[in-house]
C-alpha positions in Angstrom: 45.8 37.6 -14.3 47.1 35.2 -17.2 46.9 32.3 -14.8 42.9 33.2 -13.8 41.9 33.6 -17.7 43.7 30.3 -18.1 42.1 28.3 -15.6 39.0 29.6 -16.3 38.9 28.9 -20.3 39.8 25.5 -18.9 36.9 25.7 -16.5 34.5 26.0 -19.4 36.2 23.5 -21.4 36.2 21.1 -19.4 31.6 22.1 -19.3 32.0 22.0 -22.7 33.4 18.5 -23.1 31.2 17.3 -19.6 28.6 18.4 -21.7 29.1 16.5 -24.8 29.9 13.3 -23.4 28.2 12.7 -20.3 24.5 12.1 -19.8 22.8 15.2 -17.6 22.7 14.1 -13.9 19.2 13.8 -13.3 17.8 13.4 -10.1 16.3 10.1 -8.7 12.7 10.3 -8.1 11.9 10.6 -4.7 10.2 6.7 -3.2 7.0 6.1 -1.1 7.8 5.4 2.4 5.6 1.9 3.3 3.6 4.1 5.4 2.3 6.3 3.0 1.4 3.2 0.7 -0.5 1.5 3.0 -2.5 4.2 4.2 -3.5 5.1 0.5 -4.1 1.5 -0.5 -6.5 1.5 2.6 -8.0 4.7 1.2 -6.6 6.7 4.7 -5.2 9.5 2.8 -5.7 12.1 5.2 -4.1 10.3 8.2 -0.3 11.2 7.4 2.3 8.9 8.1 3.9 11.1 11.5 0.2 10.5 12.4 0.2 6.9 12.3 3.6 6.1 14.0 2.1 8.5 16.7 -1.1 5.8 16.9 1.4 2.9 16.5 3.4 4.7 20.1 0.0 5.3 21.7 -1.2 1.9 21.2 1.6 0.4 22.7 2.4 2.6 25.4 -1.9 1.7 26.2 -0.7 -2.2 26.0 2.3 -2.2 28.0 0.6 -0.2 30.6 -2.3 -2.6 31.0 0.1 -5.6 30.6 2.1 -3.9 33.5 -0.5 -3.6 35.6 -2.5 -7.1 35.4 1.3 -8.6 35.7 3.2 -6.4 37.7 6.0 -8.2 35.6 7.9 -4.9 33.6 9.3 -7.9 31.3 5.6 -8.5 30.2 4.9 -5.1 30.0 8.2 -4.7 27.3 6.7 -7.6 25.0 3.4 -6.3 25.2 4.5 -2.9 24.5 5.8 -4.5 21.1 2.6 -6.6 20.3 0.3 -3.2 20.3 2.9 -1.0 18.4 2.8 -3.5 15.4 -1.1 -3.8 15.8 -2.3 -0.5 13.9 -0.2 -1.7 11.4 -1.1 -4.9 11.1 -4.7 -3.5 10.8 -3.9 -1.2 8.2 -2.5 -4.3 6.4 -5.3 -5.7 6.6 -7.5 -2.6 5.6 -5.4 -2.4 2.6 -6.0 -5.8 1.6 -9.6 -5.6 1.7 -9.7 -2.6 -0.1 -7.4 -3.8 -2.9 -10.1 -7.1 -3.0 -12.7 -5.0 -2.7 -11.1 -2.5 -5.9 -10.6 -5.8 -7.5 -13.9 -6.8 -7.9 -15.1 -3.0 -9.5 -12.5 -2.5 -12.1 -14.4 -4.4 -15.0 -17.7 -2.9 -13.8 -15.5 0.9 -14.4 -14.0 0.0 -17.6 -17.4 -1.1 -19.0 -18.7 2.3 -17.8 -15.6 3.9 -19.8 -16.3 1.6 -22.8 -19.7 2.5 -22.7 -19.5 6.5 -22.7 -16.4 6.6 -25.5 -18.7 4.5 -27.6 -21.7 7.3 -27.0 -19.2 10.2 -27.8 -18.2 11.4 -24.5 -14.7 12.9 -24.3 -12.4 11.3 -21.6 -12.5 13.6 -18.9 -16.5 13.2 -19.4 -16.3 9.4 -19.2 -14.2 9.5 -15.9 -16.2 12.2 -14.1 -19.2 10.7 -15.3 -19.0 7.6 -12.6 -19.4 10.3 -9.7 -23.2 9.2 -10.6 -22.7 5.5 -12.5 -19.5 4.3 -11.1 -19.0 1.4 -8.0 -19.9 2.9 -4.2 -16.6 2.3 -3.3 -15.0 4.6 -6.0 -17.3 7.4 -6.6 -15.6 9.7 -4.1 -12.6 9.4 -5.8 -13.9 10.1 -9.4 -15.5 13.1 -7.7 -12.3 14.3 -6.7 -11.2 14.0 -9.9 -13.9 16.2 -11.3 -13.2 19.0 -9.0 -9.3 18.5 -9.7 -9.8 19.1 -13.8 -12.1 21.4 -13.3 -9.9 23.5 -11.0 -6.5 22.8 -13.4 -8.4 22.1 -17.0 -5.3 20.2 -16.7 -6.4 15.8 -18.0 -2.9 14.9 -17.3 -2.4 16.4 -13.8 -6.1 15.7 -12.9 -5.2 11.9 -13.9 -2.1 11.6 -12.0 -3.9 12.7 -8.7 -6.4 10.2 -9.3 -4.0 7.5 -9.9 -2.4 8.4 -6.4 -5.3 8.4 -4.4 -6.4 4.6 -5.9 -2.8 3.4 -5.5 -3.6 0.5 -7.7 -1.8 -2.0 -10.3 -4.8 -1.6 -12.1 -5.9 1.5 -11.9 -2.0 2.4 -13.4 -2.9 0.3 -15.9 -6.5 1.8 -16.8 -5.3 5.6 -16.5 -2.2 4.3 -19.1 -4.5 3.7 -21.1 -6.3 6.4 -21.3 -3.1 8.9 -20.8 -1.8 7.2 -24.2 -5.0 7.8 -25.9 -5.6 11.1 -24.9 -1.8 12.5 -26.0 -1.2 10.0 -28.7 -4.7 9.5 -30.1 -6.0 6.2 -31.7 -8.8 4.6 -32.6 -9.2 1.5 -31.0 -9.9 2.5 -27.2 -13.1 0.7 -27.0 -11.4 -2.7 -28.0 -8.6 -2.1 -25.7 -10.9 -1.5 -23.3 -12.8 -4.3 -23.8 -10.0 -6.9 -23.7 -9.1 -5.1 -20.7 -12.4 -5.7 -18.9 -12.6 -9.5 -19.8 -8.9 -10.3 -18.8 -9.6 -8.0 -15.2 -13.3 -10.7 -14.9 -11.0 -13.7 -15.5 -8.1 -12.7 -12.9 -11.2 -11.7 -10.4 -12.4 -15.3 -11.0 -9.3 -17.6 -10.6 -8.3 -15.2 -7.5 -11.8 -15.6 -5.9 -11.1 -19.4 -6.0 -7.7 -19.9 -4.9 -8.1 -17.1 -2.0 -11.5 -19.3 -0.6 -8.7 -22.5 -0.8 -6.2 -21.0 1.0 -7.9 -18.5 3.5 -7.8 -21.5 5.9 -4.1 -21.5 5.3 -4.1 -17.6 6.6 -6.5 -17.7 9.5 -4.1 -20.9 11.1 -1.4 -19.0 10.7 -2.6 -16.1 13.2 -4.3 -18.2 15.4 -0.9 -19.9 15.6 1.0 -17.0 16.7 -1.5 -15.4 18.8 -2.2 -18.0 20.9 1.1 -19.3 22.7 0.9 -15.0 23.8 -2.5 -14.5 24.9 -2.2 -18.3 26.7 1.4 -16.1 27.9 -0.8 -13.6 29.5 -3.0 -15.3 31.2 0.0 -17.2 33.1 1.5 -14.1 33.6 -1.3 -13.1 36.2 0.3 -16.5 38.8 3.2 -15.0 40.8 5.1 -18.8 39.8 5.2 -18.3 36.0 5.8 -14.7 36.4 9.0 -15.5 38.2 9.8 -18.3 36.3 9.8 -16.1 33.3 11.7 -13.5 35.2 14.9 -15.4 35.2 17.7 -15.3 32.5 16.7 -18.7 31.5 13.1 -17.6 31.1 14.0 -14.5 28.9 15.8 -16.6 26.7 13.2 -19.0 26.2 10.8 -15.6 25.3 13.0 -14.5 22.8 13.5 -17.3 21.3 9.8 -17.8 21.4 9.5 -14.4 19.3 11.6 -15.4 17.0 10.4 -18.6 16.4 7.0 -17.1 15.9 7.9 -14.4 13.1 10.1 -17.0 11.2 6.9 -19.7 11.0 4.0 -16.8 10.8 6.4 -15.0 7.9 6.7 -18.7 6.4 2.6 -19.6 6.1 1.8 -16.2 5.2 4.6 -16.7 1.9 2.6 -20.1 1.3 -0.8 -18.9 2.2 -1.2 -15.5 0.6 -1.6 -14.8 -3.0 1.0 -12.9 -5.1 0.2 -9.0 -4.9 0.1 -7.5 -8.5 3.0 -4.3 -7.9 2.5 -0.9 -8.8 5.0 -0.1 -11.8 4.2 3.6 -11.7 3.9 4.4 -8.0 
């Protein structure tokens, strides 16, 4: 009995000292999966990721089976199979891209609107829910959503945080900050912040309009360059000859190291070609 009261005062010493010393353990915050990120910066949010690797399956199982049977050639059939699982997400790549452009271009139109109704009085959940009616096209289903959510909650903080999910956008972090900060902290000098906001987001829209129209050429080579040694693949594929030829060990090798070729010089124009993306610091 001596020997369990002693080992468990030293149990709770040893809390005691944990306790005083050590830091709490504290959980790492759960990250994105890529999936989920793209399909909210394309503005799929109710496609779930499980969903999409199922349309990613389908599409190749659809091109390896229609590669198989203009071929006959299973080899064919395996590389094609490949090519049409990485299309839907190439798509939503691309999706994402435009939308994040297309977001780009609204922001200082949305902070003016914000600047506008704090200058005429309007608290900030008023401001936001007020461009369901005033805001861009693009982004008035959103700030309806938000309505509803602060309505439902009467909760700003939570309301704002769903909001900033469904843009998933740098800027939109950076707006919502803003106003966060305001909101809990108080201040007044919103409207200039705002202000300097909106000019600085017109002067990035501006340089990236002209650099992207230099160097969309740059982008548009690069996938005609990897798409067309394939489809120009395909088409041989369909003459008994080059199907056998391809067939061999020799010809495998000469595929793969066609693939990888590809990747390495598609991955290398797209790195000189694309414009830096702006990353989310609170996602």
């Amino acid at each position: 009995m001596l020997a369990f009261f002693a080992l468990l005062g030293g149990l709770g010493l040893a809390i005691l000292v944990d306790w005083l010393l050590f830091a709490p353990w504290v959980r790492a915050p759960k990250r994105t999966s890529r999936i989920k990120t793209a399909l909210q910066q394309a503005g799929m949010t109710n496609v779930a990721p499980a969903k999409f690797l199922l349309i990613c399956l389908g599409c190749g199982v659809i091109s390896g089976l229609l590669t198989f049977g203009l071929t006959g050639a299973w080899l064919f059939a395996i590389l094609f199979f490949s090519f049409g699982t990485l299309a839907p997400w190439a798509f939503l790549r691309r999706q994402a891209a435009k939308r994040q452009a297309a977001l780009q271009e609204q922001w200082p139109e949305v902070v003016d609107h914000l600047r506008s109704a704090i200058r005429a009085g309007l608290s900030l959940p008023e401001a936001l829910s007020q461009l369901t009616s005033l805001g861009p096209q693009i982004l008035r289903p959103l700030f309806r959503d938000f309505a509803l959510d602060y309505r439902a909650t009467a909760n700003f903080r939570v309301a704002l945080d769903q909001l900033g999910e469904r843009l998933a956008d740098p800027v939109a972090d950076k707006i919502l900050t803003t106003l966060r900060i305001t909101r809990e902290v108080g201040g007044t000098d919103l409207g200039n912040t705002l202000a300097t906001l909106s000019a600085f987001l017109r002067d990035d829209v501006r340089t990236r309009g002209e650099l992207a129209a230099r160097q969309s050429w740059i982008v548009s080579a690069a996938r005609l360059a990897v798409a067309a040694p394939w489809i120009l693949l395909l088409v041989l594929g369909t003459q008994p000859a080059a199907k056998d030829a391809y067939m061999t060990p020799g010809g495998v090798l000469v595929l793969a190291l066609g693939i990888g070729i590809s990747v390495v010089c598609y991955r290398i124009m797209l790195r000189l070609g694309t414009l830096p993306v702006e990353e989310r610091v609170l996602s």
